[in-house]
C-alpha positions in Angstrom: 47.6 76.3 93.0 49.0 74.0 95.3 52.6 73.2 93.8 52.2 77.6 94.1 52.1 77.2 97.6 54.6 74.4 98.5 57.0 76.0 96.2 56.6 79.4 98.0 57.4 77.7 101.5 60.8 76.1 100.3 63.3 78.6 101.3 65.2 80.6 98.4 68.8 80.6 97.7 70.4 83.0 96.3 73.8 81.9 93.6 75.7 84.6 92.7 78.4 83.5 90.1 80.2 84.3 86.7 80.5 80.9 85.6 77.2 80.0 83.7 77.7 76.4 83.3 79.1 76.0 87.3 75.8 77.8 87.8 73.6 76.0 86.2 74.4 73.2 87.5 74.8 73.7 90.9 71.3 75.9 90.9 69.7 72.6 89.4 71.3 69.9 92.2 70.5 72.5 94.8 66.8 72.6 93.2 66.4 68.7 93.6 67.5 69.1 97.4 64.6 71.1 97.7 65.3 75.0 97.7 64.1 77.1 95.2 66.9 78.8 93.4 67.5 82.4 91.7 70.5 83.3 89.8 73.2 86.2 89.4 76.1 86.6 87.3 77.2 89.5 88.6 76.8 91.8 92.0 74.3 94.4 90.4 71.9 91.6 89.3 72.1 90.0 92.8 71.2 93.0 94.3 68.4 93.3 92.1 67.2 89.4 92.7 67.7 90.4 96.6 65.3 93.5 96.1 62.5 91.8 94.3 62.4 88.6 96.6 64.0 88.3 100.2 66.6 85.1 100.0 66.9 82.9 102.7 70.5 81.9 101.5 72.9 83.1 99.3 76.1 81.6 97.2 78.6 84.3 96.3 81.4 83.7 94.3 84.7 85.8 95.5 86.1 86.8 92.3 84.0 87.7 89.4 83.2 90.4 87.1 82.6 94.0 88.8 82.1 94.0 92.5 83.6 91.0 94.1 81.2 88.8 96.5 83.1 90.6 99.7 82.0 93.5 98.2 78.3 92.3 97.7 78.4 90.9 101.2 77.7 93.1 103.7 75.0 95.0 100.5 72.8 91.9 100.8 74.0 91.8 104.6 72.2 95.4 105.1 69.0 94.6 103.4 68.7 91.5 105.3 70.9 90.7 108.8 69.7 87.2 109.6 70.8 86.0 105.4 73.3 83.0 105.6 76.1 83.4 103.5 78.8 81.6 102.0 81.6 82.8 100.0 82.8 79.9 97.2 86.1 80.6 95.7 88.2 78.8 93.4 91.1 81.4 94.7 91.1 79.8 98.3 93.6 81.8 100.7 93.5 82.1 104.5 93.0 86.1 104.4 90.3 86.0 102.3 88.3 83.3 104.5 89.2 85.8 107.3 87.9 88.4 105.5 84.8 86.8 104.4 84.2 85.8 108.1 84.6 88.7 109.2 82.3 90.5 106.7 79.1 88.4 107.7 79.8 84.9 105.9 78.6 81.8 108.0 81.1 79.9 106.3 83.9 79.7 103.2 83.8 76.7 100.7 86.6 76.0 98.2 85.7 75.2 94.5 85.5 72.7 93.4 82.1 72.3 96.0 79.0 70.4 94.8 75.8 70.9 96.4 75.9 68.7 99.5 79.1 70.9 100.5 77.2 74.0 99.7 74.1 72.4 101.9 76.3 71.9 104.8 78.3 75.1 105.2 74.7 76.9 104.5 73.5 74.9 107.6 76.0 74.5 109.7 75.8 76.8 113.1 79.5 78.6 112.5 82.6 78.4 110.3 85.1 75.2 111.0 88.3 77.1 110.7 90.1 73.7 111.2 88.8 73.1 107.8 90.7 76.4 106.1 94.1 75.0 107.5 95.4 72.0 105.6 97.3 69.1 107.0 100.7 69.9 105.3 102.1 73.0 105.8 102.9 75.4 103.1 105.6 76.0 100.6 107.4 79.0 100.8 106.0 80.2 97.6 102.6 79.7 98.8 103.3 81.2 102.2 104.4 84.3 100.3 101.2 84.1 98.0 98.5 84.1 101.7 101.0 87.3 102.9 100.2 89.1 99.5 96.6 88.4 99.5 96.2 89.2 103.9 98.1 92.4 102.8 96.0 93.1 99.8 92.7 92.6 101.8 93.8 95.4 104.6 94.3 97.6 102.0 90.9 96.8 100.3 92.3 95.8 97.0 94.3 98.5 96.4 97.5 97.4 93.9 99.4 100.8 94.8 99.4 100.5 98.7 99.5 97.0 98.7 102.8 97.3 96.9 104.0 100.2 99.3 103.2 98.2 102.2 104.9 95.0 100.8 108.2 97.5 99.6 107.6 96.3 96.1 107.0 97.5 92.8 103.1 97.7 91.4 104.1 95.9 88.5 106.0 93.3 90.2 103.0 92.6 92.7 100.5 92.8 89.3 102.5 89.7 87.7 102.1 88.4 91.3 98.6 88.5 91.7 98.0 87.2 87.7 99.6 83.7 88.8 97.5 81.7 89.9 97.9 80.4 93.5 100.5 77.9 94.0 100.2 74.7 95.4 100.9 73.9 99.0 
């Protein structure tokens, strides 16, 4: 009864992800820093988790299966204002940081991120955008790669406009956006 009621006041995270193995063990080093965790692997089951107990924090990955975690964003955001989010990404790009910021997230952490990262952006009072610009600046290739994805993220996603807006072809920007990001 009483580990009942000293687990009920540590505050609840929520990790949204579609990597079991990254979630597993990130929900288990969070755990030993003293929150309680719940897991989703996809947007519908967060939303779900979010219903059934109120999160005091939540993890969301940006790409994964279904709706994306700037899509589940401002969801969670309207069932519960004051939740402190933080978008984790293994796609990093300026305009999705923006994006996320500008969504609701207190703060944007690049994978790979370990649970002391996680802690800090969670707790921290607002974003460090000093930390989303890096030291050297950008190859050409990878300045073209952030234009794509700001472009992409004013259209919502959409290949077909992105494309028009960009004056390229869909397929062309589809073989684009399958790359991964290059390097700096």
């Amino acid at each position: 009864m009483n580990d009942e009621i000293e687990q009920e006041e540590q505050p609840l995270l929520l990790l949204v992800d579609d990597d079991p193995t990254f979630t597993r063990v990130l929900a288990r080093a969070l755990t030993r820093r003293g929150l309680r965790v719940n897991t989703a692997g996809d947007a519908e089951e967060a939303m779900q988790s979010a219903r059934q107990e109120q999160p005091d924090f939540a993890v969301l990955d940006l790409k994964m299966e279904g709706d994306s975690g700037l899509v589940l964003l401002p969801r969670l955001l309207e069932l519960y204002p004051d939740l402190r989010v933080v978008i984790l990404t293994g796609y990093s790009s300026i305009a999705t940081a923006v994006e996320a910021i500008k969504r609701g997230a207190c703060n944007y952490l690049c994978k790979p991120a370990d649970a002391d990262d996680v802690l800090t952006a969670l707790l921290s009072e607002q974003a460090d955008p000093e930390s989303l610009v890096a030291e050297h600046p950008m190859s050409v290739d990878r300045l073209q790669w952030e234009h794509i994805q700001r472009i992409l993220a004013e259209h919502e996603g959409n290949i077909s406009a992105t494309a028009r807006a960009l004056g390229m072809h869909r397929r062309t920007l589809q073989r684009k956006l399958q790359k991964r990001p290059v390097r700096r």
